[in-house]
C-alpha distance (Angstrom), angle and dihedral (degrees) to the residues before:
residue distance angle dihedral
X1 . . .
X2 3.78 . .
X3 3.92 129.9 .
X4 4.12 96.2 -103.2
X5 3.96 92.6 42.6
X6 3.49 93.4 51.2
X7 3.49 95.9 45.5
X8 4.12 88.1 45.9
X9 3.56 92.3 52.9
X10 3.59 101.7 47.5
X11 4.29 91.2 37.3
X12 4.32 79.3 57.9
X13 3.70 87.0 41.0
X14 3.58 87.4 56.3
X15 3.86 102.9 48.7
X16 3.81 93.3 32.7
X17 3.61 94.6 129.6
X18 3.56 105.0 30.6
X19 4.26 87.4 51.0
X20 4.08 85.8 57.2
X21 3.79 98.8 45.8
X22 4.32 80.6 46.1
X23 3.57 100.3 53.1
X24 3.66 103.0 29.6
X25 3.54 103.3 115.1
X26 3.86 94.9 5.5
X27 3.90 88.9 123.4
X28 3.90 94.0 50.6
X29 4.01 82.2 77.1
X30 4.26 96.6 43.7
X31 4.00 108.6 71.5
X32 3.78 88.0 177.7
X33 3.84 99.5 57.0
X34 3.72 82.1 45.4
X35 3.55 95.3 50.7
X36 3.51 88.2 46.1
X37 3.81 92.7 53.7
X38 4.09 91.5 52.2
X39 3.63 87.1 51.6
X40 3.57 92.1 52.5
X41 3.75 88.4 52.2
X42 3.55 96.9 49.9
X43 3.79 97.6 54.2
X44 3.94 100.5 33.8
X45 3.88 110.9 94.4
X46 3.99 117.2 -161.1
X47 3.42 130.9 -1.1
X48 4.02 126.3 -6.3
X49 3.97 138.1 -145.6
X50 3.36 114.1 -152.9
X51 4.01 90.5 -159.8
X52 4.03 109.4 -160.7
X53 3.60 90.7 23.3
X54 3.73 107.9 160.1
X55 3.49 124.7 -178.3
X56 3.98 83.7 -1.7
X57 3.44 97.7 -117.5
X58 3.73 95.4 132.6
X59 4.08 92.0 45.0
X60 4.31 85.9 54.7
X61 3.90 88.3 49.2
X62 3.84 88.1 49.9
X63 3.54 90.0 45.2
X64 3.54 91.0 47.8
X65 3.91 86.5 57.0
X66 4.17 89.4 59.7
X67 3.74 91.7 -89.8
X68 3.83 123.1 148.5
X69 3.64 88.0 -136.0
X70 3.76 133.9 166.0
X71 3.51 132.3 162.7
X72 3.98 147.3 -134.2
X73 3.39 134.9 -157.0
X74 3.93 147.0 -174.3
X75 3.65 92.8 -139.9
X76 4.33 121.1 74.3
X77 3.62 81.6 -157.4
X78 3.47 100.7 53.6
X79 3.93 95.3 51.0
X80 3.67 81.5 45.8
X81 3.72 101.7 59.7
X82 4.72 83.0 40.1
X83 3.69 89.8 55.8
X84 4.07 85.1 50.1
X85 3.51 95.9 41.8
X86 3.81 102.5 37.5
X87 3.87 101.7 26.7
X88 4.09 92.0 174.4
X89 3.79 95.8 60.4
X90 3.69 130.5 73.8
X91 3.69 116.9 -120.5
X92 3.98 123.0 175.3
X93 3.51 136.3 -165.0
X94 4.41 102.3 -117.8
X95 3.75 141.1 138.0
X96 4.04 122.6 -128.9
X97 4.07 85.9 -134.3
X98 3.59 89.1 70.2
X99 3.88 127.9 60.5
X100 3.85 121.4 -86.4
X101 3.79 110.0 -124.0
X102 3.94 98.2 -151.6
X103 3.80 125.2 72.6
X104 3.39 112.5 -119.3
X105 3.91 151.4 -155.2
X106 3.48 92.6 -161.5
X107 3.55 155.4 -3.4
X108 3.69 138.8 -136.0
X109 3.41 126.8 -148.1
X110 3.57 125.7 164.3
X111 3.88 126.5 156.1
X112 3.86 96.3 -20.5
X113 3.68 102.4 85.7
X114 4.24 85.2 71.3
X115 3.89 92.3 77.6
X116 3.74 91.7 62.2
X117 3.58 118.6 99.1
X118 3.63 113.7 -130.0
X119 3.72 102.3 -106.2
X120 3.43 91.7 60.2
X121 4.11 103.4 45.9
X122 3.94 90.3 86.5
X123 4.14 91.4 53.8
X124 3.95 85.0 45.7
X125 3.81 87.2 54.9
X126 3.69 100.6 40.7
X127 4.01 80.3 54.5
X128 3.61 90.0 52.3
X129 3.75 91.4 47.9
X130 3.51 99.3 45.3
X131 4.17 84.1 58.6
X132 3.62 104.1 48.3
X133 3.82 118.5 86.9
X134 4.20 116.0 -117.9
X135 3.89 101.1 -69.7
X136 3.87 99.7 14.8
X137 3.96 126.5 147.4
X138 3.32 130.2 -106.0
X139 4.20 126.9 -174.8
X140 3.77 126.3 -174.1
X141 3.68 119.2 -176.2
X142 3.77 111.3 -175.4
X143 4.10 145.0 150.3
X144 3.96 112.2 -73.3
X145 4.00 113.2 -133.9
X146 3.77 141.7 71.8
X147 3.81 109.8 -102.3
X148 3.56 133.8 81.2
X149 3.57 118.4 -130.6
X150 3.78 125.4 -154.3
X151 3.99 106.5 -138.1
X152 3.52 107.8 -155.9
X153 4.37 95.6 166.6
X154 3.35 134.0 34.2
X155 4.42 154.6 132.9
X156 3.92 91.4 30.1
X157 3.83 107.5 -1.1
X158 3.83 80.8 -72.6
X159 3.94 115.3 152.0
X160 3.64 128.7 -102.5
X161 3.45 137.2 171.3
X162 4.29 100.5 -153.9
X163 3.49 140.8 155.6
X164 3.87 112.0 -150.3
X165 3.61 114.4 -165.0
X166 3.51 114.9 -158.7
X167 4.04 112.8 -164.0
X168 3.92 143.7 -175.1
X169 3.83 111.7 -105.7
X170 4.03 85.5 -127.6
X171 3.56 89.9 61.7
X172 3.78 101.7 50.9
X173 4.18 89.3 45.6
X174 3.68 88.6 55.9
X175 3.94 91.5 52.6
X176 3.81 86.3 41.0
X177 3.75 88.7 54.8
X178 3.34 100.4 44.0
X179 3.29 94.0 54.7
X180 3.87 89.8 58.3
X181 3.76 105.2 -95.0
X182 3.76 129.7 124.4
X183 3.81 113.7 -123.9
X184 3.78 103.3 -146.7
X185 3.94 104.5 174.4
X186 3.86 143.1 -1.6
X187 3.44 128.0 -160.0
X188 3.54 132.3 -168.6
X189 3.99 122.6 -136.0
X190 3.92 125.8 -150.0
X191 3.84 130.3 11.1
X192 3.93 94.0 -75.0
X193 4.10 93.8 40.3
X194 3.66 87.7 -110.6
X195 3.43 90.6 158.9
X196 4.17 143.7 30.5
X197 3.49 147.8 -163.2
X198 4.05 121.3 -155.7
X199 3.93 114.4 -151.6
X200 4.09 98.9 -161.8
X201 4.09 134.1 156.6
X202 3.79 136.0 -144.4
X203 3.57 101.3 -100.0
């Protein structure tokens, strides 16, 4: 395993349980990731990976919304605490640099894809690609900017060792295009567009 995922799993590892108390019920206060999340749900056909899932509480929600959904995370500790939390859902410990093993309708992927160092984002998406059925949906949410920030606190005052990579929506279509997907929509989160979400299909 390389130097920045080790030190991402174990900094998640770490704040495992503070994250999940944290996020909880962050997205009972954003309508437009919600919105977002239905429309994900109404397009996606078959099963879902929620890839950099966490505590699961997105996969439930999705589930919740008549989704096949299970989720995969980075951290053993995070699947950990989903398996507790959500006992009826599958949750796996995996890495988006590797291949998925399941065939899929759609993937999930909110918030994770900011760990991974540039040079690596358009193996992560050929992985993602090579999973999803013809036509499938794929959703990114991540940070808008173009720095990388090294997180070294976080969920608690717990420490972590993370690079956050902050990136232009223009850049991450043109990776998502050129690694044969169809970007159908952008939108732009928070009064400064601080953050995005990328609707794109397998093409």
């Amino acid at each position: 395993m390389t130097d920045w995922l080790t030190d991402t799993r174990n900094s998640y590892d770490t704040v495992a349980v503070s994250y999940a108390d944290r996020t909880r019920t962050l997205l009972d206060g954003l309508p437009h990731l919600r919105a977002a999340l239905r429309l994900f749900a109404e397009e996606v056909s078959g099963p879902v990976a929620d890839v950099g899932c966490g505590p699961g509480d997105v996969t439930a929600r999705l589930h919740g919304l008549g989704v096949d959904a299970f989720g995969i995370d980075l951290s053993p500790a995070m699947v950990a605490l989903a398996r507790a939390t959500h006992p009826g859902l599958r949750f796996e410990v995996g890495s988006m640099t590797e291949p998925l093993h399941d065939s899929v309708g759609g993937i999930l992927s909110w918030w994770s894809l900011i760990h991974v160092p540039d040079d690596e984002v358009p193996a992560v998406f050929g992985h993602f690609r090579d999973a999803l059925r013809p036509g499938g949906v794929l959703q990114l949410g991540f940070h808008v900017g173009d720095r990388t920030n090294l997180k070294t606190q976080g969920y608690g005052g717990h420490p972590m060792k993370v690079h956050v990579h902050l990136r232009p929506p223009e850049r991450v279509a043109r990776w998502l295009r050129e690694a044969g997907f169809v970007v159908e929509a952008r939108w732009l989160l928070g009064e400064d567009g601080d953050g995005a979400v990328l609707f794109a299909r397998r093409g």
